[in-house]
C-alpha positions as CSV (number, residue, x, y, z in Angstrom):
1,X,121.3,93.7,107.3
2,X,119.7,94.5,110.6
3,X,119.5,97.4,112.9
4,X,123.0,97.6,114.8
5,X,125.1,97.2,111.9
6,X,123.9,100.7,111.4
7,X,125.4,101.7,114.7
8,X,128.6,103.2,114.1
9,X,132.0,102.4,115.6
10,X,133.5,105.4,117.6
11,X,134.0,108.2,115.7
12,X,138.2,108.8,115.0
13,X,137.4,113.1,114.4
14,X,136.1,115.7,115.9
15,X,134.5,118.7,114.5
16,X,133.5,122.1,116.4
17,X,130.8,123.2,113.6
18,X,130.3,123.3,110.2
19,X,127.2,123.5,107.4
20,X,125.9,121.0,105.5
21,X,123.2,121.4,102.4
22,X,121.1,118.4,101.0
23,X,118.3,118.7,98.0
24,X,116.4,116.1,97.9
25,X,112.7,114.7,96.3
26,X,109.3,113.7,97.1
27,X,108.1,109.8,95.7
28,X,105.0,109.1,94.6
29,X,104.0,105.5,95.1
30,X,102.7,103.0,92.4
31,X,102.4,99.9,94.5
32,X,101.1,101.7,98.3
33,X,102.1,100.6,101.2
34,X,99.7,101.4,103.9
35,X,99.8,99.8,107.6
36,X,103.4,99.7,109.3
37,X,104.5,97.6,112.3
38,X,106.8,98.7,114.7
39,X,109.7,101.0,114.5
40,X,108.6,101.9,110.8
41,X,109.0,98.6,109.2
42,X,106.0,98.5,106.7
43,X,103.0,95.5,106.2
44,X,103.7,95.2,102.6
45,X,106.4,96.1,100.3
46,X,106.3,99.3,97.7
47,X,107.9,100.7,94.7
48,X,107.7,104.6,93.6
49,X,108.7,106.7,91.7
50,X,111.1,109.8,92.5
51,X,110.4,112.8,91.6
52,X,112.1,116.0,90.0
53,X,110.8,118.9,91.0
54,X,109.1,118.8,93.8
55,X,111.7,118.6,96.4
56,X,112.6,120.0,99.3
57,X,116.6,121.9,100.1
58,X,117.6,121.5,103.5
59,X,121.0,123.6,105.4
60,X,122.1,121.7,108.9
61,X,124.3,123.9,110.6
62,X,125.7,122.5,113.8
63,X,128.1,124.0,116.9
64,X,129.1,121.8,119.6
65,X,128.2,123.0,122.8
66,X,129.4,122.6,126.1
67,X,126.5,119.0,127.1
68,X,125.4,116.1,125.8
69,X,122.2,116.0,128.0
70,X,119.5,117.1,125.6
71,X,118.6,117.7,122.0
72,X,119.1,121.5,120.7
73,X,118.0,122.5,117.3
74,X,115.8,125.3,115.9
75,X,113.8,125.4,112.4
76,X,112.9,127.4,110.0
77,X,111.0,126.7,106.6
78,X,111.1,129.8,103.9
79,X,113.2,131.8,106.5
80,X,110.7,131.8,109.2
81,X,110.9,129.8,112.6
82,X,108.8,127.3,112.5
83,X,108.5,125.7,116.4
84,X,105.7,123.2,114.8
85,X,107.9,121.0,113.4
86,X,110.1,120.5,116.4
87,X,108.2,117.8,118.1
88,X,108.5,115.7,114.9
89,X,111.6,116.4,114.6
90,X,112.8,115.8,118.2
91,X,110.8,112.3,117.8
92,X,113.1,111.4,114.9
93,X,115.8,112.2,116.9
94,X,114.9,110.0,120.2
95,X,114.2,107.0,117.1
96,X,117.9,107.6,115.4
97,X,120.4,108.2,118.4
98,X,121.6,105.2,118.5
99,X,122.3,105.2,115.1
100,X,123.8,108.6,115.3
101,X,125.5,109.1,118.9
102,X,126.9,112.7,118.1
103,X,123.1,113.9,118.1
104,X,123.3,115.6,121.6
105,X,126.4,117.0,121.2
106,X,125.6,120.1,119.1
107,X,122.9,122.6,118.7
108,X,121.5,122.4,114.8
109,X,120.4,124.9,112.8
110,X,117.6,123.0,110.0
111,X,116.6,125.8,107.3
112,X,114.3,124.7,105.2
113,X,112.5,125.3,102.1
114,X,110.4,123.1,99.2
115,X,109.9,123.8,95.7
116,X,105.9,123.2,96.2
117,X,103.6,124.6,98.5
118,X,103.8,123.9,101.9
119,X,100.4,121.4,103.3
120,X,99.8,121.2,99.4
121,X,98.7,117.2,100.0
122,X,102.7,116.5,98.5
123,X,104.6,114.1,100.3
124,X,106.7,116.8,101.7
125,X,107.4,114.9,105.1
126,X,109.0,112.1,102.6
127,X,111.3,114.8,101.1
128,X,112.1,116.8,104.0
129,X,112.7,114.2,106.5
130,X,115.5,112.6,103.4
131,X,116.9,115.8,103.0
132,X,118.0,115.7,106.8
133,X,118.4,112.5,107.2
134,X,121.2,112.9,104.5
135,X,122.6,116.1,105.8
136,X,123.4,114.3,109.4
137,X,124.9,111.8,107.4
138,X,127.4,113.8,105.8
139,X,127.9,115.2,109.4
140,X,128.7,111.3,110.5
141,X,130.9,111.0,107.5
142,X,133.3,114.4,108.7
143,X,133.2,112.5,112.1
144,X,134.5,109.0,110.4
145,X,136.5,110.8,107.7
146,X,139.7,108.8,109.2
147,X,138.6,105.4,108.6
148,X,139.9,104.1,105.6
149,X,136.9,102.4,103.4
150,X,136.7,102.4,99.3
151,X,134.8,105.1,97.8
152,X,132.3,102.9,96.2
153,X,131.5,100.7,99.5
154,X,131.6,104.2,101.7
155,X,128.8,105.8,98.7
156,X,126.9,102.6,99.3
157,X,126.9,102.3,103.2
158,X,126.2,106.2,102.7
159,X,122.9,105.8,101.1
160,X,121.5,102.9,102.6
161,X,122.1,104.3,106.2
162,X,120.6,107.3,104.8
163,X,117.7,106.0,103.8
164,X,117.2,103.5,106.9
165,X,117.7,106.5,109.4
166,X,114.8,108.7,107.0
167,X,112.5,105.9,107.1
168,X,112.8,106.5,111.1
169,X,111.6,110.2,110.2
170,X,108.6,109.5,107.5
171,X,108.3,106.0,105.9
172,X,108.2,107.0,102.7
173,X,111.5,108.9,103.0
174,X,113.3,106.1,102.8
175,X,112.3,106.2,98.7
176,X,113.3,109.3,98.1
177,X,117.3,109.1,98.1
178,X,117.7,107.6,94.9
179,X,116.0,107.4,91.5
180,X,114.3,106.6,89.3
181,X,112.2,104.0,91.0
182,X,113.1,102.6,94.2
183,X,111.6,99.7,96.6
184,X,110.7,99.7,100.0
185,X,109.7,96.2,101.9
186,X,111.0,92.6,101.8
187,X,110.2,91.1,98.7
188,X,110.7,87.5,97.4
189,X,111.2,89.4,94.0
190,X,113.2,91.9,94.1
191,X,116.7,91.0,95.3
192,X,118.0,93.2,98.3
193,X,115.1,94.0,99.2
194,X,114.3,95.0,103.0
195,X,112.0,96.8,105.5
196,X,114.4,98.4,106.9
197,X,115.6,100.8,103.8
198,X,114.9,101.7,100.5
199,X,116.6,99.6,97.5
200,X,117.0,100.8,94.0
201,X,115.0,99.2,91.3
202,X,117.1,96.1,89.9
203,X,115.9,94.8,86.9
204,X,114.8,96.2,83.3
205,X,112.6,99.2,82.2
206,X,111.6,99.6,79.1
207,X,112.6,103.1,77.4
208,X,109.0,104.0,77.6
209,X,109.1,104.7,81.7
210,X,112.1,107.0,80.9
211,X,110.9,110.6,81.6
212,X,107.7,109.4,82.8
213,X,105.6,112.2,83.1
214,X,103.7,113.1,86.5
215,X,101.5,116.6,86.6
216,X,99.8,116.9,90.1
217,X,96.8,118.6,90.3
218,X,96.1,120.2,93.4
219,X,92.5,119.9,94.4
220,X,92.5,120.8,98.3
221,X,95.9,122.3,99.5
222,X,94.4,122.2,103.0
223,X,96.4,119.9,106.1
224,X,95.1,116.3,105.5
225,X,91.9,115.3,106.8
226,X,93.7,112.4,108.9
227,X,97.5,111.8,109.5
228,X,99.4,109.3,107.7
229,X,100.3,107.9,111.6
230,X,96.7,107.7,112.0
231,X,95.8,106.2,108.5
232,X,98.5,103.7,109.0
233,X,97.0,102.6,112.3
234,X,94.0,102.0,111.3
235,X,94.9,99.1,109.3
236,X,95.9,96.8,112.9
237,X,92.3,95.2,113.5
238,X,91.3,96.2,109.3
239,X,88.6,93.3,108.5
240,X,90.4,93.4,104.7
241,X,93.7,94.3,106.1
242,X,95.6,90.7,105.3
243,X,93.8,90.5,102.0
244,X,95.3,94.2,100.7
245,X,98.8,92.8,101.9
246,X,98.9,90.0,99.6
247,X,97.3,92.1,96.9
248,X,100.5,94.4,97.2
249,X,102.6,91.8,97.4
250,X,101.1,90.4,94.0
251,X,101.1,93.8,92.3
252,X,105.0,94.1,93.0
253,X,105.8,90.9,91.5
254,X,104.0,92.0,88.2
255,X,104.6,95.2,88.1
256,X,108.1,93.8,87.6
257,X,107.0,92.1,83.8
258,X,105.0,95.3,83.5
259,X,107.9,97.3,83.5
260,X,110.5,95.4,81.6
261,X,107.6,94.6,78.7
262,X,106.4,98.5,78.5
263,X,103.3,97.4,79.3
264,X,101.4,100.6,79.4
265,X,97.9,98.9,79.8
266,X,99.0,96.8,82.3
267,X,100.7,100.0,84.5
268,X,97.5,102.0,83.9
269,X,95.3,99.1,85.3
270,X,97.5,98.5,88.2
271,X,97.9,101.7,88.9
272,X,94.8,102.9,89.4
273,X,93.7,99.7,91.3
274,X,96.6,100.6,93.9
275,X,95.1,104.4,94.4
276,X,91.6,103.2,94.2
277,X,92.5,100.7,96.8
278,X,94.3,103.1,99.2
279,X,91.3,104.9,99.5
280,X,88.6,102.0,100.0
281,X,90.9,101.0,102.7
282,X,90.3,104.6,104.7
283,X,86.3,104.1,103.9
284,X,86.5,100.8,105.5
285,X,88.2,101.3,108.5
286,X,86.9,102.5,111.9
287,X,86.8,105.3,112.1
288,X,86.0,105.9,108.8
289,X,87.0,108.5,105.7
290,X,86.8,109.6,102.7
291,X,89.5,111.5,101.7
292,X,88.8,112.4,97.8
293,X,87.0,115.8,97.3
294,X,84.0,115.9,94.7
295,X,86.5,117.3,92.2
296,X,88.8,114.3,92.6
297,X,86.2,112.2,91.4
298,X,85.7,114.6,88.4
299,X,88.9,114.6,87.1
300,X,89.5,110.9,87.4
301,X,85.9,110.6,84.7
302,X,87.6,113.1,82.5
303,X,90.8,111.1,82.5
304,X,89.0,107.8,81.9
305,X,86.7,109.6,78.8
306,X,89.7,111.2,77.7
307,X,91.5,107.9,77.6
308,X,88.6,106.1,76.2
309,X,88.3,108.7,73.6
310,X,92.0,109.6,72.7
311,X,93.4,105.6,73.4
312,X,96.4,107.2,75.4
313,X,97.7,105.7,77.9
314,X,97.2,108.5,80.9
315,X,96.3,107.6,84.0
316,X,96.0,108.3,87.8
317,X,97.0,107.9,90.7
318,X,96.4,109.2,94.2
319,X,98.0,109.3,98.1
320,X,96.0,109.9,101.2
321,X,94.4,112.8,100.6
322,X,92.1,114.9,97.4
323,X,95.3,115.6,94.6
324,X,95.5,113.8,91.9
325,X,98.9,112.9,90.1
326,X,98.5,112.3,86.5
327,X,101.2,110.0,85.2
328,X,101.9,109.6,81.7
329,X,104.8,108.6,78.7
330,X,106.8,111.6,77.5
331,X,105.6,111.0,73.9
332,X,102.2,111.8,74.8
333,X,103.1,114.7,77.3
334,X,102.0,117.7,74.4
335,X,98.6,116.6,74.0
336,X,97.9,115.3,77.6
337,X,99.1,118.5,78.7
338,X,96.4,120.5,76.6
339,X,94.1,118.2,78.1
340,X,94.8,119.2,81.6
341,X,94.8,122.4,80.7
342,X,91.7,122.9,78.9
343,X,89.9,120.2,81.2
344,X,90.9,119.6,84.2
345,X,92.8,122.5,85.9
346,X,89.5,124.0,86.3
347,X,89.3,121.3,88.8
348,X,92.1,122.6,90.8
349,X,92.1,124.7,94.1
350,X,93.1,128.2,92.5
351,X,93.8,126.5,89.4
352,X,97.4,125.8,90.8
353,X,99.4,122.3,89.5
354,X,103.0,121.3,89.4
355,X,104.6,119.2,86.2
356,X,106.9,117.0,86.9
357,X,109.0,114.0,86.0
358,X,110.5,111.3,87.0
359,X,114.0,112.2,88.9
360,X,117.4,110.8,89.6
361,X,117.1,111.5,93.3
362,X,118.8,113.8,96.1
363,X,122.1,116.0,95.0
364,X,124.4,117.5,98.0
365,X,124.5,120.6,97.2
């Protein structure tokens, strides 16, 4: 597919308000893709996993009004206005008008609110910018309720225009719609894949990634030392740039064995090369950062004693910024979970962390 098919015939309703309400998750990334081109497409491909818990629940209520010349909405997260978001919201608007022509016509009302804490260094722009994303789409699909398309093709379209319009709002939105590990990026592997939307896992995983296990261990809940727009910019011009492409693009291809095999040593040393990577990449741009805390680095040597020790097959992994997620199988989750707990909460920013698991994606709600 490419761009216009997502542009939409005219629409055969018409609707004077209404409400809408979308749940939907954050993503945590296995394979990273870091450095995007134009308009959102990415450098290299990626595949994460959703989430359960930590999501975010989004209500659009919309009124027509009386023009069509500008954008009117208003947000809210936990209740309270919250005018900071608008200009990221109004940019994701100006990026999917074409895609969604109605956009002018009414004022919105986004209320907001996650099930982690806000700026806690979870991809909360990845969850809340799906959530919306999916709510004007259910708005689009009251304005084309008249056309006359099967139920499983109109689910279908549903998604991936979904998914391509939140990829326009955060790039890693566009993983977040579906479950339980999704694909983002042309890849000669994986069949369907594109840059332009998210794609559901095709092939086998073996029973020991069901109910994978991911605790997140909140080290610095403060805003992130650099934006991801920034972080991804700094990759044009990167002196190792081209090589970390190809290194993803290898990773996908065998992370595909890795999964179908079970091949827990494999995933833990992949992994943590990926996270590991993401960061080296930040250290070696100009400017430069470092964006792990001293008790990042502390908890990643407990996990790889503890692993050493214990031969489980915990791991880490991390995204742009000091939080660690801990992934691990379900059958080791009651004696990792005493070792987080007696080892490495103390690590934590007011001790705080969030279990989860891996997650079947967003609900309507």
């Amino acid at each position: 597919m490419i761009e216009k098919d997502f542009i939409p015939k005219a629409y055969k309703s018409s609707i004077d308000k209404g409400s809408v309400t979308w749940s939907s998750p954050s993503n945590i990334a296995l394979v990273k893709y870091w450095g995007k081109k134009q308009n959102q497409i990415p450098e290299n491909p990626s595949i994460s996993f959703t989430l359960n818990n930590c999501k975010t629940t989004t209500n659009l209520s919309y009124t027509k009004k009386g023009d069509s010349d500008n954008f009117s909405f208003e947000v809210f997260l936990d209740g309270k206005k919250e005018d900071g978001f608008k200009p990221k919201i109004e940019m994701f608007f100006k990026r999917v008008e074409v895609y969604l022509p109605f956009l002018k016509d009414y004022h919105f009302k986004i209320e907001t609110s996650n099930t982690f804490p806000h700026s806690s260094g979870i991809a909360s722009s990845a969850s809340g910018m799906s959530a919306l994303a999916l709510c004007l789409m259910s708005v689009e699909q009251e304005l084309s309720k008249a056309d006359v398309i099967p139920s499983a093709v109109k689910e279908s379209s549903f998604i991936k225009k979904a998914s391509f319009l939140a990829r326009l709002g955060s790039g890693s939105a566009c993983r977040s719609l579906e479950g339980d590990l999704v694909v983002w990026g042309k890849h000669d592997a994986i069949e369907d894949s594109s840059d332009l939307f998210g794609v559901k896992y095709p092939y086998a995983v073996h029973d020991v990634f069901k109910n994978y296990q991911d605790t997140i261990l909140l080290v610095d809940k403060g805003e992130k030392q650099v934006s991801s727009t920034v972080g991804h910019n700094l990759m044009h011009g990167h002196p190792f740039a081209q090589e970390r492409f190809k290194q993803a693009n290898k990773n996908l291809s065998d992370i595909i064995s890795i999964l179908k095999e079970g091949d827990l040593d494999g995933f833990v040393a992949l992994v943590e090369s990926e996270a590991l990577t993401l960061h080296a990449m930040m250290m070696t741009s100009m400017p430069y950062f470092i964006l792990m805390k001293p008790n990042t680095l502390e908890i990643i040597n407990k996990i790889w004693a503890y692993r050493n020790q214990t031969g489980f097959k915990v791991c880490f992994t991390l995204d742009a910024g000091a939080n660690v997620h801990v992934l691990y199988p379900e059958r080791e989750a009651p004696k990792v979970l005493e070792f987080i707990q007696n080892e490495l909460v103390a690590y934590c920013q007011n001790g705080q962390y969030i279990c989860d698991v891996i997650g079947l994606g967003a609900n309507k709600l």
